[in-house]
PyMOL Python script that loads the backbone (N, CA, C, O; Angstrom):
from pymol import cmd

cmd.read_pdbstr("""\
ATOM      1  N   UNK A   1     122.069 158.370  69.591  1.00  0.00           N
ATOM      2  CA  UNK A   1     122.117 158.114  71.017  1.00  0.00           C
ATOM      3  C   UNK A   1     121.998 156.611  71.229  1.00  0.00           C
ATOM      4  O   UNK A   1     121.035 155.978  70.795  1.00  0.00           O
ATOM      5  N   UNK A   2     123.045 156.031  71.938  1.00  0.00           N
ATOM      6  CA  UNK A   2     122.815 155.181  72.306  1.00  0.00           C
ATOM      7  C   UNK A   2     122.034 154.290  73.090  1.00  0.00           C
ATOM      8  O   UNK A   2     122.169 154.584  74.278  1.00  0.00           O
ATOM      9  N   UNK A   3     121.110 153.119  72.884  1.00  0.00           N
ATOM     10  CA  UNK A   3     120.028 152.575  74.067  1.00  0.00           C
ATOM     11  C   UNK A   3     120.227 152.649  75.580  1.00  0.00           C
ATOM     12  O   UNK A   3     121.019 151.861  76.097  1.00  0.00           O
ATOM     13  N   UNK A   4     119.691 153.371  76.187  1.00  0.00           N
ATOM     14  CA  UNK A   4     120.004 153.169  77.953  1.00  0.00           C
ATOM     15  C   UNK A   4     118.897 151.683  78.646  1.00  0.00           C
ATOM     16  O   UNK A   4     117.730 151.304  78.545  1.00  0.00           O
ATOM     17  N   UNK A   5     120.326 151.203  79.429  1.00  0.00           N
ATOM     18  CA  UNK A   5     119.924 150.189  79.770  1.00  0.00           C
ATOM     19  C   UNK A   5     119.607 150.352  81.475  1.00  0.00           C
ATOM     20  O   UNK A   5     120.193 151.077  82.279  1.00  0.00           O
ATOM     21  N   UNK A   6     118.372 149.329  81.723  1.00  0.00           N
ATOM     22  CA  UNK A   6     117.489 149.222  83.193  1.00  0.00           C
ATOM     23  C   UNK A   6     118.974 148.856  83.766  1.00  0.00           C
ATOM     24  O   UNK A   6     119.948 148.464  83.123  1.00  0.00           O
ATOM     25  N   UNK A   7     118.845 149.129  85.329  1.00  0.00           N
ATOM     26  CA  UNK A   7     120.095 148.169  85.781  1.00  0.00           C
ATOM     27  C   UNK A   7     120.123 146.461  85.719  1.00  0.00           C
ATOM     28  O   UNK A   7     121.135 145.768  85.819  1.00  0.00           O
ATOM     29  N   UNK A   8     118.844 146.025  85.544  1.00  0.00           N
ATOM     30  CA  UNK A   8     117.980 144.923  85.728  1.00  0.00           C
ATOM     31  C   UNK A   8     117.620 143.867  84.248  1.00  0.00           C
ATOM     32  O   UNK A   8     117.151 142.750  84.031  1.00  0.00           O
ATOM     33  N   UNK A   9     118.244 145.177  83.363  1.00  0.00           N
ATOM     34  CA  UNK A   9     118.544 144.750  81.871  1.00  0.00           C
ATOM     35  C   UNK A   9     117.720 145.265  80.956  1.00  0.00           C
ATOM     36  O   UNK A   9     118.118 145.163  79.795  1.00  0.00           O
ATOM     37  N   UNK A  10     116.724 145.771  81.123  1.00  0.00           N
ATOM     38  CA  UNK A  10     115.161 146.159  80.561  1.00  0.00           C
ATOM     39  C   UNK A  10     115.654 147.330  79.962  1.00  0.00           C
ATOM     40  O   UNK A  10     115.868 148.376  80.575  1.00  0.00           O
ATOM     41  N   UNK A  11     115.923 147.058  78.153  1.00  0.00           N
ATOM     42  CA  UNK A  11     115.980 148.685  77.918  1.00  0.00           C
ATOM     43  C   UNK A  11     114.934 149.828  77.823  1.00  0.00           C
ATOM     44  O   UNK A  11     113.865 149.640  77.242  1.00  0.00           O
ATOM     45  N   UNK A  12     115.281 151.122  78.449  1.00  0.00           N
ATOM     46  CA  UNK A  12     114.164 152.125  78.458  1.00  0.00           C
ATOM     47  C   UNK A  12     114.450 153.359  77.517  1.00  0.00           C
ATOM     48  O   UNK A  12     115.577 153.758  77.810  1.00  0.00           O
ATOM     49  N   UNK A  13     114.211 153.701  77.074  1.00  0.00           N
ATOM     50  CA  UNK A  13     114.275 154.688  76.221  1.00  0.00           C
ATOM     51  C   UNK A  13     113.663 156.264  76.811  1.00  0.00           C
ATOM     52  O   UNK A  13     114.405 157.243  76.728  1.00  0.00           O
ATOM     53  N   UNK A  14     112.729 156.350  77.203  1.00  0.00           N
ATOM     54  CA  UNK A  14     112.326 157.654  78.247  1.00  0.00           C
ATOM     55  C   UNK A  14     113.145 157.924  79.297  1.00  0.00           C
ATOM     56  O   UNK A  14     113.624 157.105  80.082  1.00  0.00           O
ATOM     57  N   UNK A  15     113.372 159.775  79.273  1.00  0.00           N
ATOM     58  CA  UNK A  15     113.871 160.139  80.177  1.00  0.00           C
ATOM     59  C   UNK A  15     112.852 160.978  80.934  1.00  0.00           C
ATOM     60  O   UNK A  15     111.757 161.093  80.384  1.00  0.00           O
ATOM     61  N   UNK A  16     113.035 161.597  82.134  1.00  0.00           N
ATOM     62  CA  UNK A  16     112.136 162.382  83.233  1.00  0.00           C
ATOM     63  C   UNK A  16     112.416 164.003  82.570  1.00  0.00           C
ATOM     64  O   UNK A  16     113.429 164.487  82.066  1.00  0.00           O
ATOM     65  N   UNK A  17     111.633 164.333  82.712  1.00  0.00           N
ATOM     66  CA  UNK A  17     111.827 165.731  82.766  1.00  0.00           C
ATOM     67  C   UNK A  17     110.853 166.098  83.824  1.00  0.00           C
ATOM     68  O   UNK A  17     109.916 165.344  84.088  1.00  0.00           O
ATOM     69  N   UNK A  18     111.103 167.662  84.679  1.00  0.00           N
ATOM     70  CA  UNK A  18     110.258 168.346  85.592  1.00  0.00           C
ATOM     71  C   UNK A  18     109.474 169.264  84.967  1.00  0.00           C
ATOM     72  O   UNK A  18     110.071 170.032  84.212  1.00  0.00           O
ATOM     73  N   UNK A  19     107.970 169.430  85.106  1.00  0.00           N
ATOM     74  CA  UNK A  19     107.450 170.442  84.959  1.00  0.00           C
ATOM     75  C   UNK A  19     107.562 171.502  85.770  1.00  0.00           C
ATOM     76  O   UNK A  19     107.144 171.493  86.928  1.00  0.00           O
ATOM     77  N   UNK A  20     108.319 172.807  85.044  1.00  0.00           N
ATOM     78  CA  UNK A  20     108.254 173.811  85.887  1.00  0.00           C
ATOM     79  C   UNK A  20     106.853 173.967  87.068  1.00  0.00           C
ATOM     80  O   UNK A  20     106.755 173.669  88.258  1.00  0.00           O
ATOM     81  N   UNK A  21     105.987 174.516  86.176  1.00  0.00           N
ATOM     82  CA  UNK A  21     104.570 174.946  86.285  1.00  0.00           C
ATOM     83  C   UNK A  21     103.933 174.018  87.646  1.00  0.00           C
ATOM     84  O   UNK A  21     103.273 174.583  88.518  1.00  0.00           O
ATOM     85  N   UNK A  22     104.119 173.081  87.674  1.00  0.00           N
ATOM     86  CA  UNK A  22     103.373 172.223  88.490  1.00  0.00           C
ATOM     87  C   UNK A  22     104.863 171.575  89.542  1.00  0.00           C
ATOM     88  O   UNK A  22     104.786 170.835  90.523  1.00  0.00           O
ATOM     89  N   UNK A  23     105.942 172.080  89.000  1.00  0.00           N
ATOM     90  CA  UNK A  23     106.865 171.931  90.786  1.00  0.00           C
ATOM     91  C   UNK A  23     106.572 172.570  91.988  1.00  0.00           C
ATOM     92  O   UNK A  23     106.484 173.796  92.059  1.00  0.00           O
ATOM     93  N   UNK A  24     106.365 171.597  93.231  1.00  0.00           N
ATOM     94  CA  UNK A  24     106.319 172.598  94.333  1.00  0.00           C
ATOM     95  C   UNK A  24     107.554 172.931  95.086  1.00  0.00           C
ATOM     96  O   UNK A  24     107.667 173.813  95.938  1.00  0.00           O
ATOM     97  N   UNK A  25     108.636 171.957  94.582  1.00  0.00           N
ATOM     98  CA  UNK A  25     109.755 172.271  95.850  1.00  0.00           C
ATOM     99  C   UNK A  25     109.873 171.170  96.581  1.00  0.00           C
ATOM    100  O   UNK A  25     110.845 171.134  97.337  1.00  0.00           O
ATOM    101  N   UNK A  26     109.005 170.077  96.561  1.00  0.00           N
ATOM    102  CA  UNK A  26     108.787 169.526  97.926  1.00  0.00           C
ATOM    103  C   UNK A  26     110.460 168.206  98.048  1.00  0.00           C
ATOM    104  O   UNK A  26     110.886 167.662  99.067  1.00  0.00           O
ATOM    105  N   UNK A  27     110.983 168.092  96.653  1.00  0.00           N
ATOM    106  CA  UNK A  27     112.028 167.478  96.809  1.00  0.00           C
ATOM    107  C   UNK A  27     111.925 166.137  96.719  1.00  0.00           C
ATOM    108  O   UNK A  27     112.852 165.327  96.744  1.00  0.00           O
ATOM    109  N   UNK A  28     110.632 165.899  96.602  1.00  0.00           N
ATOM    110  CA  UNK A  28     110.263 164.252  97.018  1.00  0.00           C
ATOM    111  C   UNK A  28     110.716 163.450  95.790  1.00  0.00           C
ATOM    112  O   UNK A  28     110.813 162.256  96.073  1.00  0.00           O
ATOM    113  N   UNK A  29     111.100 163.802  94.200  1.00  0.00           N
ATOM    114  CA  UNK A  29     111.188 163.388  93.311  1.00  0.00           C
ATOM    115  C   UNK A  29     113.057 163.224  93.605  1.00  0.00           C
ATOM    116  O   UNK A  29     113.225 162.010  93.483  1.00  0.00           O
ATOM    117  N   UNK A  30     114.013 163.659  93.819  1.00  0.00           N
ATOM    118  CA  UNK A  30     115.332 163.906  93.877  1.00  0.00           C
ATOM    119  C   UNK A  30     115.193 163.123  95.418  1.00  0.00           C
ATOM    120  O   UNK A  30     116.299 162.593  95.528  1.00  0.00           O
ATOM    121  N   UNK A  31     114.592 162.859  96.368  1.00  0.00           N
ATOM    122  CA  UNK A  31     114.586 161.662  97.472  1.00  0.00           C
ATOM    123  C   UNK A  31     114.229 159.982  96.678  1.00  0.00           C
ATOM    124  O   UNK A  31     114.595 158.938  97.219  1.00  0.00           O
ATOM    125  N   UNK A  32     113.616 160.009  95.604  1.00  0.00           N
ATOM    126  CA  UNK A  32     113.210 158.706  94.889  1.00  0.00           C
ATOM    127  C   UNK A  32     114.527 158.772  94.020  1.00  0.00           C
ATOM    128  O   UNK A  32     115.504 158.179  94.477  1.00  0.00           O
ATOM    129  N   UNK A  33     114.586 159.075  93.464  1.00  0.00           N
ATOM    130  CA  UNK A  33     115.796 159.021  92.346  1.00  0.00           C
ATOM    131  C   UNK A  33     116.897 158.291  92.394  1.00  0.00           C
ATOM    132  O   UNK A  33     117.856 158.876  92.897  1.00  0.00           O
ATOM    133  N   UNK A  34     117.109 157.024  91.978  1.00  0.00           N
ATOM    134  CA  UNK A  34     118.067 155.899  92.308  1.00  0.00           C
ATOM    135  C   UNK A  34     119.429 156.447  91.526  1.00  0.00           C
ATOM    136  O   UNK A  34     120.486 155.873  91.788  1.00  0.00           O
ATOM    137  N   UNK A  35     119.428 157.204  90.868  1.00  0.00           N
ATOM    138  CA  UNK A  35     120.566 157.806  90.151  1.00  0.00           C
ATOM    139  C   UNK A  35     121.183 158.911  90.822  1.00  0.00           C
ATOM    140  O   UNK A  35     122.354 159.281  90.734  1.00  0.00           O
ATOM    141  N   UNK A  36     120.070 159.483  91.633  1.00  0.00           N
ATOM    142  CA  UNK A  36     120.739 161.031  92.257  1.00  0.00           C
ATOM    143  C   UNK A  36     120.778 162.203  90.878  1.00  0.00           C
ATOM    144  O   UNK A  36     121.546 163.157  90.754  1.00  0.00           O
ATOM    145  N   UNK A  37     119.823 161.814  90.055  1.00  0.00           N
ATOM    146  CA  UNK A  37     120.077 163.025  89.109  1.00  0.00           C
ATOM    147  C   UNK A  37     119.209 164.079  89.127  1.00  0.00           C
ATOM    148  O   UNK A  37     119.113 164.999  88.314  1.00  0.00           O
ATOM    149  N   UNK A  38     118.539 163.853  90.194  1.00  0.00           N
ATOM    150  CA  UNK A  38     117.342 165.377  90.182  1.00  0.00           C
ATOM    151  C   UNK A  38     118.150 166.057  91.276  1.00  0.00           C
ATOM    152  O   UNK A  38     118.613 165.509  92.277  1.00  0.00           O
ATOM    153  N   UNK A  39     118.280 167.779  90.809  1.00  0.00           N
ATOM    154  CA  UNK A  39     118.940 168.372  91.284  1.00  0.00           C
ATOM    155  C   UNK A  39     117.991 169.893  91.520  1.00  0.00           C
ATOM    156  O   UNK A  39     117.319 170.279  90.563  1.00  0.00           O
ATOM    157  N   UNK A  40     117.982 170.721  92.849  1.00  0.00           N
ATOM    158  CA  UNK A  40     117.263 171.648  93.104  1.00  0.00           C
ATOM    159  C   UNK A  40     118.388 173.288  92.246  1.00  0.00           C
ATOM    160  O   UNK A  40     119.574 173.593  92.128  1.00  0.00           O
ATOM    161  N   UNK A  41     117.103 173.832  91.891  1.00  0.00           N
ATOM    162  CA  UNK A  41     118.023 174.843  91.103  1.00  0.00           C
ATOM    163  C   UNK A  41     117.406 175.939  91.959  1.00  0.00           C
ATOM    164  O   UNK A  41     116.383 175.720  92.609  1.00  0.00           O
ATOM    165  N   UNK A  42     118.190 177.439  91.965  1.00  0.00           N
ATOM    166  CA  UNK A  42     118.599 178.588  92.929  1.00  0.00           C
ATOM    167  C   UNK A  42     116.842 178.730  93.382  1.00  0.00           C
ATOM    168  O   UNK A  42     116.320 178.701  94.497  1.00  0.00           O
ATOM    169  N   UNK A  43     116.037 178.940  91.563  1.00  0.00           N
ATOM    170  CA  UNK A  43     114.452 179.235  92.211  1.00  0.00           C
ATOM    171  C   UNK A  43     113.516 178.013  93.161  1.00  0.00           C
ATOM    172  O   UNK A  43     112.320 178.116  93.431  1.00  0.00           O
ATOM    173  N   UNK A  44     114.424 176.879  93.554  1.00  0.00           N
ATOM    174  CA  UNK A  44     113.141 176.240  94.275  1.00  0.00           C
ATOM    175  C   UNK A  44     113.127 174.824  93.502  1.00  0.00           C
ATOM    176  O   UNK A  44     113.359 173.769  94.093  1.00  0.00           O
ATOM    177  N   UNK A  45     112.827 174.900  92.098  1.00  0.00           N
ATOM    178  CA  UNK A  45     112.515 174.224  91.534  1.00  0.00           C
ATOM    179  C   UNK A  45     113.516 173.086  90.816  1.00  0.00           C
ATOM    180  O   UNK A  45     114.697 173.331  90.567  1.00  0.00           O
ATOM    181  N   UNK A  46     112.910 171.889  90.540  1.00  0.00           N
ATOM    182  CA  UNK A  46     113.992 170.648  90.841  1.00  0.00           C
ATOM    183  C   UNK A  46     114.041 170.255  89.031  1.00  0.00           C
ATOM    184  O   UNK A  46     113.182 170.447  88.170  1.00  0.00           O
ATOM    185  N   UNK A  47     115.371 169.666  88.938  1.00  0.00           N
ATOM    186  CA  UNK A  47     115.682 170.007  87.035  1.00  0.00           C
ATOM    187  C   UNK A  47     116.336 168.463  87.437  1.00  0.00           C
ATOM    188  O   UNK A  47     116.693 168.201  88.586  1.00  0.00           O
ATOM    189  N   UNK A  48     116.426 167.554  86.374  1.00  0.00           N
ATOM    190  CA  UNK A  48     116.677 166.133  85.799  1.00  0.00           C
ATOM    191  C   UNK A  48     118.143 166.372  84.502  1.00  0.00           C
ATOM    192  O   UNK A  48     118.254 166.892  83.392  1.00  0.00           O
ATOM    193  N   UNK A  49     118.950 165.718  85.370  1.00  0.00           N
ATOM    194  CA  UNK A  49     120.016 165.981  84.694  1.00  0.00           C
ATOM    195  C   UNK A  49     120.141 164.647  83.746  1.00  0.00           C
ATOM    196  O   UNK A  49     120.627 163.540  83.984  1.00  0.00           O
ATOM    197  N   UNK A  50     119.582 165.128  82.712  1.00  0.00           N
ATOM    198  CA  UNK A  50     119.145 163.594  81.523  1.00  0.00           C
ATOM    199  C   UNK A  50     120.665 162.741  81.251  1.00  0.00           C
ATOM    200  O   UNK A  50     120.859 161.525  81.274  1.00  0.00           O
ATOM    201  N   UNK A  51     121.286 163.457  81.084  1.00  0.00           N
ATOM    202  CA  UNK A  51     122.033 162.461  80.597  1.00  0.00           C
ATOM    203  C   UNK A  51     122.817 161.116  81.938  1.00  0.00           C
ATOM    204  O   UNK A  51     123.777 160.363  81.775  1.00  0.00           O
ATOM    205  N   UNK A  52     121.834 161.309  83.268  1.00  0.00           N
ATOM    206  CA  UNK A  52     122.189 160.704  84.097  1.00  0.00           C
ATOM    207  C   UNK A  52     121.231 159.611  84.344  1.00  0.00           C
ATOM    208  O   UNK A  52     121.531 158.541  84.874  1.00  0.00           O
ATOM    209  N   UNK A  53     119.864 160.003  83.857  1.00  0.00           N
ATOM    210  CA  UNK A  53     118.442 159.484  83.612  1.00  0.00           C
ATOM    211  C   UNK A  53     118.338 158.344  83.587  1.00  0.00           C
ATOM    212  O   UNK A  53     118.521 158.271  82.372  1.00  0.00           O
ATOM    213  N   UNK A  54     118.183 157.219  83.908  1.00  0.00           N
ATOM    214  CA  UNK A  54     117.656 156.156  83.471  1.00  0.00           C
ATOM    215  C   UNK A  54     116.058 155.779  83.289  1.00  0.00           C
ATOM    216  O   UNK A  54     115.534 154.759  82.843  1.00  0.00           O
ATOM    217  N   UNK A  55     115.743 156.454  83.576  1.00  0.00           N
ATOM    218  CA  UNK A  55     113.942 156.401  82.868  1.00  0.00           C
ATOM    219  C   UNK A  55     113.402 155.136  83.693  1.00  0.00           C
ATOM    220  O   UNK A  55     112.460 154.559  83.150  1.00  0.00           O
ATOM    221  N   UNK A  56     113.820 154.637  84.854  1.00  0.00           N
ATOM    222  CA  UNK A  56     113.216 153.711  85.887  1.00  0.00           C
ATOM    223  C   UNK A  56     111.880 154.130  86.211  1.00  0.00           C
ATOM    224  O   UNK A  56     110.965 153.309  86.270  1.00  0.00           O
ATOM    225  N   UNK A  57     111.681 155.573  86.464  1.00  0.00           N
ATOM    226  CA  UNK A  57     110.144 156.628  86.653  1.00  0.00           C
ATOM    227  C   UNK A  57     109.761 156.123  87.828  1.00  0.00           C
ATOM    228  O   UNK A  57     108.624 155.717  88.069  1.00  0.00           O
ATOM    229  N   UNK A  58     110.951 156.135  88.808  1.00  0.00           N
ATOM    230  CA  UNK A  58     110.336 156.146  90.443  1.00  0.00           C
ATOM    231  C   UNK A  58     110.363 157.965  90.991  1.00  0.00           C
ATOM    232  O   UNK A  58     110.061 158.298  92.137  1.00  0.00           O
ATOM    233  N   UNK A  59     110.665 158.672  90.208  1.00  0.00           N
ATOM    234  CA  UNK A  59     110.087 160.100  90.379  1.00  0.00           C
ATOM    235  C   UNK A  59     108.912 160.387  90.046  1.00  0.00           C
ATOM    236  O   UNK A  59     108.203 160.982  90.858  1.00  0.00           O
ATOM    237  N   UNK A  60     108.416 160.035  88.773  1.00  0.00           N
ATOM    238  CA  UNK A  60     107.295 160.337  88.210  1.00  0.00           C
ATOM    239  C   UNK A  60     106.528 159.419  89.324  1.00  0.00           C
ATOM    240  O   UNK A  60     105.506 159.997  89.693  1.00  0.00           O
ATOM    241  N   UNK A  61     106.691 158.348  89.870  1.00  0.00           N
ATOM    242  CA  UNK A  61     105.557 157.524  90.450  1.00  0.00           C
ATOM    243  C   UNK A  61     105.253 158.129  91.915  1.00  0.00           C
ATOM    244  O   UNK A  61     104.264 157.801  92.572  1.00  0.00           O
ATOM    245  N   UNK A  62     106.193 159.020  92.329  1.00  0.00           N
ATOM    246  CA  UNK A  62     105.702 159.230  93.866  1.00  0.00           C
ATOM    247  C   UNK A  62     105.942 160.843  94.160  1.00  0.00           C
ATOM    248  O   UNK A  62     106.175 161.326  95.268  1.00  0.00           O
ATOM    249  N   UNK A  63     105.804 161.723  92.627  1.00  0.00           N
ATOM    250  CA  UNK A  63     105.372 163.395  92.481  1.00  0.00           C
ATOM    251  C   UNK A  63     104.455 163.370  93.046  1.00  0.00           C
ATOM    252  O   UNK A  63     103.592 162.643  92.554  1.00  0.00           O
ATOM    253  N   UNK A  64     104.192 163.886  93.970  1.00  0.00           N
ATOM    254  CA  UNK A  64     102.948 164.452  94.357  1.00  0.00           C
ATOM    255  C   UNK A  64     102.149 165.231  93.525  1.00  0.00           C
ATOM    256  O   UNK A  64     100.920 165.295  93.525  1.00  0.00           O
ATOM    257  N   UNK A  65     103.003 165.862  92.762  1.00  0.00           N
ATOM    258  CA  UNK A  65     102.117 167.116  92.323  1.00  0.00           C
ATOM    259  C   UNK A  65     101.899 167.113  90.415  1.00  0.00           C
ATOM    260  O   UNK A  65     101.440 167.906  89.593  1.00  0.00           O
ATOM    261  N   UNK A  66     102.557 165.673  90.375  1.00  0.00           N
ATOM    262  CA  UNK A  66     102.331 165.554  88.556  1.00  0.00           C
ATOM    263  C   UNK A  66     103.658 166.538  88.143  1.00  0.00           C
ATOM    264  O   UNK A  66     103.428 167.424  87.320  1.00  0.00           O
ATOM    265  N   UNK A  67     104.864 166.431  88.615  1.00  0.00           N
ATOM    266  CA  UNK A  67     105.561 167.565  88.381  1.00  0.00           C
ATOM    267  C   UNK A  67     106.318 167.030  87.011  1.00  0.00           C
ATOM    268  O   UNK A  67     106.817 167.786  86.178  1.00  0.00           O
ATOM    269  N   UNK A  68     106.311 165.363  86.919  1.00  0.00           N
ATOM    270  CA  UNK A  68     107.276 164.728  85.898  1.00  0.00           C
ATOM    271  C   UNK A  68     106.737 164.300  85.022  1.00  0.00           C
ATOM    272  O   UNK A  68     105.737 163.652  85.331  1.00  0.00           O
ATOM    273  N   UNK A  69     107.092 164.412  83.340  1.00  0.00           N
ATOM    274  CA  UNK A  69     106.692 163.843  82.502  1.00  0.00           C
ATOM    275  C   UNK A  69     107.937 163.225  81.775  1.00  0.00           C
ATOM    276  O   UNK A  69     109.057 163.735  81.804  1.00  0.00           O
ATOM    277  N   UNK A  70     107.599 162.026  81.097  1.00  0.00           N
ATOM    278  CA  UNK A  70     108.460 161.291  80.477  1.00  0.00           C
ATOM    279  C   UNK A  70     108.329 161.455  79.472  1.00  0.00           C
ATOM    280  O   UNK A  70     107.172 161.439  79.053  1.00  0.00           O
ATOM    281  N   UNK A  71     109.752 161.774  78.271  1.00  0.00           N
ATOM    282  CA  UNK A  71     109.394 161.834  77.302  1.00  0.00           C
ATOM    283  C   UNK A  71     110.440 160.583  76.397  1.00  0.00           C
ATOM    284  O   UNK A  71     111.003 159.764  77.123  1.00  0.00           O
ATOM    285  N   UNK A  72     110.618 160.495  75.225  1.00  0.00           N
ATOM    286  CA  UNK A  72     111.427 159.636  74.404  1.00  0.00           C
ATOM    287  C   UNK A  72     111.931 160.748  73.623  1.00  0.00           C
ATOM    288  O   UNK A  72     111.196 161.401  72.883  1.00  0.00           O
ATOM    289  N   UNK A  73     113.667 161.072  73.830  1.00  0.00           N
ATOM    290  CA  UNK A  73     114.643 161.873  73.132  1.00  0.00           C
ATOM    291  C   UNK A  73     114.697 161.403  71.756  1.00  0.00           C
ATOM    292  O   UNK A  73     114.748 160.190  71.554  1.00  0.00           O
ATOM    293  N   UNK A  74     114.691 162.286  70.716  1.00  0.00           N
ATOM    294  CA  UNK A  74     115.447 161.744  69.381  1.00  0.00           C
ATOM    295  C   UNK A  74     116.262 160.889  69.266  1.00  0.00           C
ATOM    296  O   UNK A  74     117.014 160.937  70.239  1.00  0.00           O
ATOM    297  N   UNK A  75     116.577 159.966  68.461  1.00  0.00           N
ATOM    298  CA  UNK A  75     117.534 159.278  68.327  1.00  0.00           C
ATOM    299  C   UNK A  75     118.546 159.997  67.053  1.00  0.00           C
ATOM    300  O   UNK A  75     117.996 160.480  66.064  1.00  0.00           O
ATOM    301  N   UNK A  76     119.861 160.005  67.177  1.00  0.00           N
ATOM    302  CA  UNK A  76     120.835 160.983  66.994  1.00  0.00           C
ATOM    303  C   UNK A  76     121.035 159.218  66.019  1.00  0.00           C
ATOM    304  O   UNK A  76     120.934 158.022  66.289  1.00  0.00           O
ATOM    305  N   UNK A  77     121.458 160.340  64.472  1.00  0.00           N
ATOM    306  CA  UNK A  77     121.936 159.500  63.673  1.00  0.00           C
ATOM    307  C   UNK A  77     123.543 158.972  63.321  1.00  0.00           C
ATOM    308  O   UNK A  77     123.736 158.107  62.466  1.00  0.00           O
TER     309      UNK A  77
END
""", "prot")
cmd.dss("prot")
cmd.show_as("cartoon", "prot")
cmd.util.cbc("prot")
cmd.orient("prot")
């Protein structure tokens, strides 16, 4: 996988993922999202379409509910 780059130049390597368990719905993570990649799925609950990700973590910073964790994907040889 190739390095994803900040728009700002800063490479990041973490992407967002949603915790089921601790989503409420409230949408507020897919309203922050400078990419538009958090997307609401049929049950309610809001899913991070990674490969759109840039790992900026202005979702994770204004979850209310701890719904996002960042993780660092494998790097593909």
């Amino acid at each position: 996988m190739a390095d994803m780059i900040h728009p700002f130049g800063k490479k990041i390597h973490d992407l967002a993922e949603v915790i089921p368990v601790n989503c409420t719905g409230c949408g507020i993570c897919a309203m922050w999202c400078v990419m538009h990649c958090i997307d609401q799925q049929p049950d309610g609950i809001y899913k991070v379409r990674t490969e759109d990700c840039i790992g900026c973590r202005s979702c994770k910073v204004n979850c209310p509910s701890d719904a996002i964790r960042l993780y660092r994907p494998q790097q593909e040889d």
